[in-house]
N, C-alpha and C positions, 0 to 999 in steps of 0.2 A: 343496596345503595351504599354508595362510600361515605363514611365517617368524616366530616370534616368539623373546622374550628369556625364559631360563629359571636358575633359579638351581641349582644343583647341590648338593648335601651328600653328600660322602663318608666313610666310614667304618671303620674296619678292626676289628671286635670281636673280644674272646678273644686282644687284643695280647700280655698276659701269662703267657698259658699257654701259646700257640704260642713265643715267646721265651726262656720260662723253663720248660719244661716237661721238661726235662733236666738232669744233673749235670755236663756234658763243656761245657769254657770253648769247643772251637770251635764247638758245635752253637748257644749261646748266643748268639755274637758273629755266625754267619752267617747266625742267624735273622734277626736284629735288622740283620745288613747286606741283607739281602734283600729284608725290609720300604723300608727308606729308599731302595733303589735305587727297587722297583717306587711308591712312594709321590711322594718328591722329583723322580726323574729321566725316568720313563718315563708316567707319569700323564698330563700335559699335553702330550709328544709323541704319546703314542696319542690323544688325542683329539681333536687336530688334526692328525692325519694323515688322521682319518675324517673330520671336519666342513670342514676347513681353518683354516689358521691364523686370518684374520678373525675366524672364530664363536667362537672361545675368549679369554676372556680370566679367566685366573686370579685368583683372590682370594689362596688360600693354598695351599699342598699339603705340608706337614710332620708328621711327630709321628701317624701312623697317620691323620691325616682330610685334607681337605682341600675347599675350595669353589670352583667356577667358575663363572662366567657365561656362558652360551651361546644366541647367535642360532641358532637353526635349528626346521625342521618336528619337531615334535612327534615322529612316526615314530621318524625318523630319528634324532632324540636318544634313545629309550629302545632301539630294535636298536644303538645304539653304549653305549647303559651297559649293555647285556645282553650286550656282545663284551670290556667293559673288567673286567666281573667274570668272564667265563670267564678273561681274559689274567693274573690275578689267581691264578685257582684253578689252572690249568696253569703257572702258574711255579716255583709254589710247590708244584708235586704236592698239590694239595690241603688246604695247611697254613694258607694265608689267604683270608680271605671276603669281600669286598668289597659293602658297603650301600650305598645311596642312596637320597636324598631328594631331591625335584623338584616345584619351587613356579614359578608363572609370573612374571616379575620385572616391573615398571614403576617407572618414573624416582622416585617420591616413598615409596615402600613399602619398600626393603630391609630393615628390621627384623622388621618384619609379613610379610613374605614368608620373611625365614630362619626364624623361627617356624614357618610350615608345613610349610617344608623339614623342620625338625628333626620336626616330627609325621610327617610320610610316613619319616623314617629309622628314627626308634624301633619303626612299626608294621612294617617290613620283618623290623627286628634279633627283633622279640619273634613273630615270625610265622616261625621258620624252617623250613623243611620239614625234617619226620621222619625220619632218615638209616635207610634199611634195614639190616638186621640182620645182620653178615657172618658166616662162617662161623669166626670168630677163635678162637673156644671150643670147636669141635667134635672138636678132636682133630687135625685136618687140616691146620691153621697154625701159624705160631708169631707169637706176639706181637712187636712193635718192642721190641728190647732197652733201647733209651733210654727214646722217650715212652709205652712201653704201650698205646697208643693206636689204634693201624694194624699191618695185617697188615706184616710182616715179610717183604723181597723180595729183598734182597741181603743180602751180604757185605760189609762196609766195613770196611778201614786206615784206621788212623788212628795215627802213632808205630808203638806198640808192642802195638797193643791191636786188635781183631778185635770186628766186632759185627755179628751181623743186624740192620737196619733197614727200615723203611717210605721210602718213596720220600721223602717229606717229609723226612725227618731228613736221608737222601743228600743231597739237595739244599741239605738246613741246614749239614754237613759239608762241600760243592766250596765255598759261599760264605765258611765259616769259615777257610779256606783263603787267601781273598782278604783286603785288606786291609780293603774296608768302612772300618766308622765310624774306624779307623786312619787311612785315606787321608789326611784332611784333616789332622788332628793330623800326619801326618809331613810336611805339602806345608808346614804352619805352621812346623815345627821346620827345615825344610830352607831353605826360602826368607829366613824372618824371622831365624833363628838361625843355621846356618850348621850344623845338630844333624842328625843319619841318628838315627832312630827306629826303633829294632827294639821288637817286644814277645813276650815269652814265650808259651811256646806251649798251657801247663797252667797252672791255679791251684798246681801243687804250684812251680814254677818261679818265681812269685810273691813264696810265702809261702818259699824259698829265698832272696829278693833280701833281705828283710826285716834289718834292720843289725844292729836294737834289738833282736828276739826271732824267732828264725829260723825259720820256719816258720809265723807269725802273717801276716795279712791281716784286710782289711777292704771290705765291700760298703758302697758309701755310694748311698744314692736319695735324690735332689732332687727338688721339685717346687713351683710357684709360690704365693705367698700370696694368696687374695681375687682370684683374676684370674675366675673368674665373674661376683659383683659388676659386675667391668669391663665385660666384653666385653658384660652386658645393658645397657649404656648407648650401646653403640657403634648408629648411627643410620645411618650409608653406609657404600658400599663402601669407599671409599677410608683412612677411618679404621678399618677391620678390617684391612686392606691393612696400612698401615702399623704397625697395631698386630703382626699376626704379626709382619711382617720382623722387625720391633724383637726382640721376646721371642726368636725362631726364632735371630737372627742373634748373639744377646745371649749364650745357653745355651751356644752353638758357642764363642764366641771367650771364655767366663768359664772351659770346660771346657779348653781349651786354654792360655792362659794360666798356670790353676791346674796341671797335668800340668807343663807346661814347669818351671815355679818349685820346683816340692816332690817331680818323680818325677823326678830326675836317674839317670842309668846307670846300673845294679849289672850288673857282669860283661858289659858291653855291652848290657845290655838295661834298657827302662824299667819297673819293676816294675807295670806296670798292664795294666790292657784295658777299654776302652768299651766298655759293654753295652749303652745306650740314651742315643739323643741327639737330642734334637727336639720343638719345640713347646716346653712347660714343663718340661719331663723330663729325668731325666740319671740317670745311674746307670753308676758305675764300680768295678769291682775292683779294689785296689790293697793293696802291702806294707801291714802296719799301724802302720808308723813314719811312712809319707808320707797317711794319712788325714785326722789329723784337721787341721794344716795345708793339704792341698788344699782340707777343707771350709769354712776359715774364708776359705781366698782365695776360694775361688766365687762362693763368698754372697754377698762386698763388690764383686767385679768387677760382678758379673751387676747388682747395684742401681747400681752406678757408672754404668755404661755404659745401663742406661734411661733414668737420671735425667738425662744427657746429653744420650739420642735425645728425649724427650719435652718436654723443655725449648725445644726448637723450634716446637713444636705445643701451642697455646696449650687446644687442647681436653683432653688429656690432663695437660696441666700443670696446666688448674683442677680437674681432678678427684682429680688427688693430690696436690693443694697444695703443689708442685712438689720431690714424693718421687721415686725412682726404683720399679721392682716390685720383690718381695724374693721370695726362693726359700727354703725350708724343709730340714733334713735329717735325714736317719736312717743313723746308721752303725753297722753292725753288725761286731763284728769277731770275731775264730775262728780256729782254725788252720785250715789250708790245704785239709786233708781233711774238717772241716766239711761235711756234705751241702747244697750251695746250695742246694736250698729253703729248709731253715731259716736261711741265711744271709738269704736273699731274704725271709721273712717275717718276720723279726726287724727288717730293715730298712725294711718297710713299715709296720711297727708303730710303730718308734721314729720315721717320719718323720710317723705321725700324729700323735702325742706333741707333738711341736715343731712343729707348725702347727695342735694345741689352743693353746698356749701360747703361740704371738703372735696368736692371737683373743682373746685377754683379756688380752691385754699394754694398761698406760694407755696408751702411746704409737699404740695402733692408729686407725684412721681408718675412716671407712663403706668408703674402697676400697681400704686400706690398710694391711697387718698384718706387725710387724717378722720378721727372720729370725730360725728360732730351729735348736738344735742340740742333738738327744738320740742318746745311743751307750750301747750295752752290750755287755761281753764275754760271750760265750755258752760258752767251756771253764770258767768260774768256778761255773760254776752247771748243775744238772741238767735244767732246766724247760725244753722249747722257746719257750714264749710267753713274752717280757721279763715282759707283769703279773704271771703266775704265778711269777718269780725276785726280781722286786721282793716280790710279797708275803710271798715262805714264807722270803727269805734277807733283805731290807733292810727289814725294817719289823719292829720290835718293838714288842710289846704288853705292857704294863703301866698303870699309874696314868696315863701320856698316852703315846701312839703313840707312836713314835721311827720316823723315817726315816733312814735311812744313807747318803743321796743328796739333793744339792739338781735332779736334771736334772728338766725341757732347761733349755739355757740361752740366752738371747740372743747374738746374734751379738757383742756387745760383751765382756758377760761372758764367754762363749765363749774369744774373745782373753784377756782380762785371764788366768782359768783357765789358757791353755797358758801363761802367760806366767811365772805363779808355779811350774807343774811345773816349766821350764827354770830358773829361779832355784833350785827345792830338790835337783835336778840339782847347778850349778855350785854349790852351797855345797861342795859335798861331803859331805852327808850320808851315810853309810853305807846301804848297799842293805838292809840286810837291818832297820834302825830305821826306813826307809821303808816298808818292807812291816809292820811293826808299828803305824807311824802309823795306816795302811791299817786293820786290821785292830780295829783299840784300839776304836773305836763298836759293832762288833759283841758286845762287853763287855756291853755293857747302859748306861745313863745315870750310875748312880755308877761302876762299874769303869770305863769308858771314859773318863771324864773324867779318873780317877787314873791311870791306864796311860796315857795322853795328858803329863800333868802330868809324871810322871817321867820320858819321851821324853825331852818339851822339856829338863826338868833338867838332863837329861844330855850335851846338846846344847852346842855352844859357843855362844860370845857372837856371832859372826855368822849361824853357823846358827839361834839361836833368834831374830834380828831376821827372816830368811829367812821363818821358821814363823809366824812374829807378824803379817808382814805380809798373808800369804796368809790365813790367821784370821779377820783383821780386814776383809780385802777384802771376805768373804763373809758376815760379822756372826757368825762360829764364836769371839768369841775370850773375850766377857765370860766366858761360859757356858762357856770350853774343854771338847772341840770340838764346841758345840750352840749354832745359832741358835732361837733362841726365836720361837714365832709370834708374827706382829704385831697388835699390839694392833686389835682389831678396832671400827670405828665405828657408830655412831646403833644402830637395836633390836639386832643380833647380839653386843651387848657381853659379855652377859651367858647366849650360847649355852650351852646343855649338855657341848657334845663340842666339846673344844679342837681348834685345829689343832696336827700333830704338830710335836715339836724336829724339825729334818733338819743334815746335817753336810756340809763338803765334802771331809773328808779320802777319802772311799773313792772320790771322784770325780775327785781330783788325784792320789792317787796311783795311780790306773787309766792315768790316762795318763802318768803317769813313766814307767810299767813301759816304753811304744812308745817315748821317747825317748834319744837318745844326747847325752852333754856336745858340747857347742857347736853341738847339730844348729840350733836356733834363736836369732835375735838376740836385741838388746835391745829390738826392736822389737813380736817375737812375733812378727814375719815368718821362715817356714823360707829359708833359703838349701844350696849346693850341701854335698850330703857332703862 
């Protein structure tokens, strides 16, 4: 049979539930390291150990998918993608699934051919055979203690804690053990810095490192702006090639970076743990004093450093009018013992939020949408879903809405934001007229402005320049403390239903609460404890 050129689409579905589908930080991080071994490192050596190395030539292989280009007989390519998804499901004791999609390639088609690729992938993923019925409910088994999911076959240590698990989980457990998505970050801090990288072994260990409020933490999830958009523009191999690297290599060195700058040592260890890192993706645990600085360095490393690579490459440079990409986020924060699901859904929620929010930002472009940055504290509030705590606790209803929050916020504003917490910080304002500041909106629109008014009153004469400036930053000051909606243009002038006052006092002093005096410059940039 004749040798021809075929394009590959691979895919790893139910990323999130096999990764996240537990409350124990090492079942979490082994997942997620076990995924990027078998994804990153072993992908392209298995399949050039079957076909040879010649017949392979990678596209991408990061971030749960991955595409190759392969010379070879037909046969033969589909018994070695039926050997590469068993080496898949036996690694992983059956926790990961591995798709593909296989379109025949020639020289002037790549776009049209990843197209069908992607249709033979989707039909595979929405075709999957009907797993028979185990005996897990009969009385006879016991369920996986962590995922619920799988019979229950061992015993596992872990610390101080004992659990029956499913072979999956064990296996998510020996990898959690290893260093995984660690590695790099320590090889970065070792090499470049001259830093030994330890990281805690529990969430509870974490929210212990924590300076500002002991026992507090924060899940933050990033993910890329408009990069769909993009990549249906991308026409060859070679610019999808370089498009991954860029993004893939971007995420890696913006995550490390930001870690290194804002998660310096508590008690010899760095308060954090990488849970997901790859492709557009990132998501890490960390103290809730080194959050929301990590997130704002991310955000600008990651668009720095595209803006850099792509500026070389005059294709990708006309198309975002020589922008860099931008990444999005969602921080969710909590104390320690927080149930990470709802950690993890809260942060999936608030990283939709802020990537609504730079789609209709003016500054957006057809393939181009700024960074933005939405966070909620989940111990403040009863609701697991952020819209349900926004609606029933920060939105008052009367004569016109009132909102009790200006979020998300742009990556700029974001900054300017930490920048006035650390100024209401160093004035020295008293902790306790800062949590009233905090609190005074939740008044209602007359009381809040008078319990505001007397605050300031009472306040010295630098401290109320402090208050004034931050106020006025955010348009809270004519109105103390209500920005007024803006005046709306051509037919909606004269709409029905106003848009609501919003404030940012419960939004600034949310994040005083995670700061400590001098943690941040004059810059807004965090530096070392």
């Amino acid at each position: 049979m004749e040798k021809k050129r075929y394009l590959i689409v691979a895919d790893v579905p139910g990323i999130k539930e096999y990764v996240f589908g537990t409350d124990r930080l090492v079942e979490i991080r082994g997942a997620s390291a076990l995924l990027d071994k078998l994804n990153r490192r072993e992908t392209e050596p298995f399949l050039k150990k079957r076909l040879g190395n010649s017949a392979v030539e990678p596209v991408f292989s990061n971030g749960g998918a991955g595409q190759f280009v392969i010379t070879a007989e037909k046969t033969d390519l589909e018994k070695c993608i039926l050997e590469l998804k068993g080496f898949f499901a036996e690694q992983s004791k059956g926790g990961l699934r591995l798709i593909c999609g296989i379109a025949e390639l020639s020289e002037d088609n790549y776009a049209d051919v990843l197209a069908l690729a992607h249709i033979g992938l989707k039909k595979e993923k929405e075709e999957k055979t009907i797993a028979p019925c185990t005996q897990l409910h009969t009385g006879y088994m016991q369920e996986c203690r962590s995922c619920s999911s799988g019979m229950a076959s061992q015993s596992y240590v872990y610390g101080d804690e004992e659990r029956l698990l499913c072979p999956a989980c064990v296996k998510k457990c020996e990898y959690g053990k290893k260093r995984g998505l660690w590695k790099e970050f320590a090889e970065y801090c070792d090499k470049k810095k001259g830093v030994e990288a330890k990281r805690p072994r529990t969430f509870e260990e974490i929210g212990d490192r924590c300076r500002a409020r002991k026992g507090y933490t924060a899940l933050i999830y990033a993910d890329g702006n408009a990069m769909g958009k993009l990549v249906k523009k991308i026409r060859t191999i070679e610019h999808f090639k370089f498009f991954s690297d860029t993004v893939d290599t971007s995420v890696r060195e913006a995550c490390h970076e930001s870690l290194y700058t804002n998660c310096k040592p508590v008690k010899d260890k760095i308060p954090a743990n990488i849970l997901l890192l790859g492709g557009d993706d990132l998501m890490v645990y960390l103290s809730a004093d080194t959050a929301f600085p990590f997130a704002l360095d991310a955000a600008r490393i990651f668009e720095e450093k595209t803006k850099e690579k792509f500026a070389g490459n005059s294709f990708f440079s006309e198309l975002l009018e020589g922008e860099g990409l931008t990444i999005s986020l969602g921080i969710a924060y909590g104390k320690s013992h927080t149930p990470f699901p709802i950690m993890f859904s809260q942060s999936e929620e608030l990283l939709k939020s802020a990537k609504k929010a730079g789609s209709q930002d003016e500054k957006r472009g057809e393939y181009y949408a700024p960074a933005y940055i939405d966070f909620h504290l989940s111990s403040s509030y009863n609701q697991i879903k952020v819209s349900d705590s926004r609606k029933n606790h920060l939105l008052l209803h009367g004569a016109t809405d009132v909102k009790l929050y200006q979020k998300p916020y742009s990556l700029t504003d974001a900054r300017v934001l930490m920048e006035h917490a650390r100024n209401l910080i160093e004035a020295g304002i008293p902790n306790t007229r800062l949590k009233r500041f905090g609190y005074a909106p939740s008044l209602g629109k007359n009381n809040g402005s008078l319990e505001c008014i007397k605050l300031y009153a009472r306040s010295g004469i630098e401290q109320r320049l402090v208050i004034r400036d931050a106020l006025k930053r955010f348009g809270c000051l004519r109105d103390i403390p209500w920005k007024k909606p803006e005046q709306e243009k051509g037919d909606n002038k004269h709409k029905d239903k106003e848009d609501p006052h919003t404030t940012v006092l419960s939004d600034i002093i949310e994040l005083v609460g995670f700061m400590r005096k001098g943690s941040i410059n004059r810059k807004g940039e965090s530096h070392a404890p």
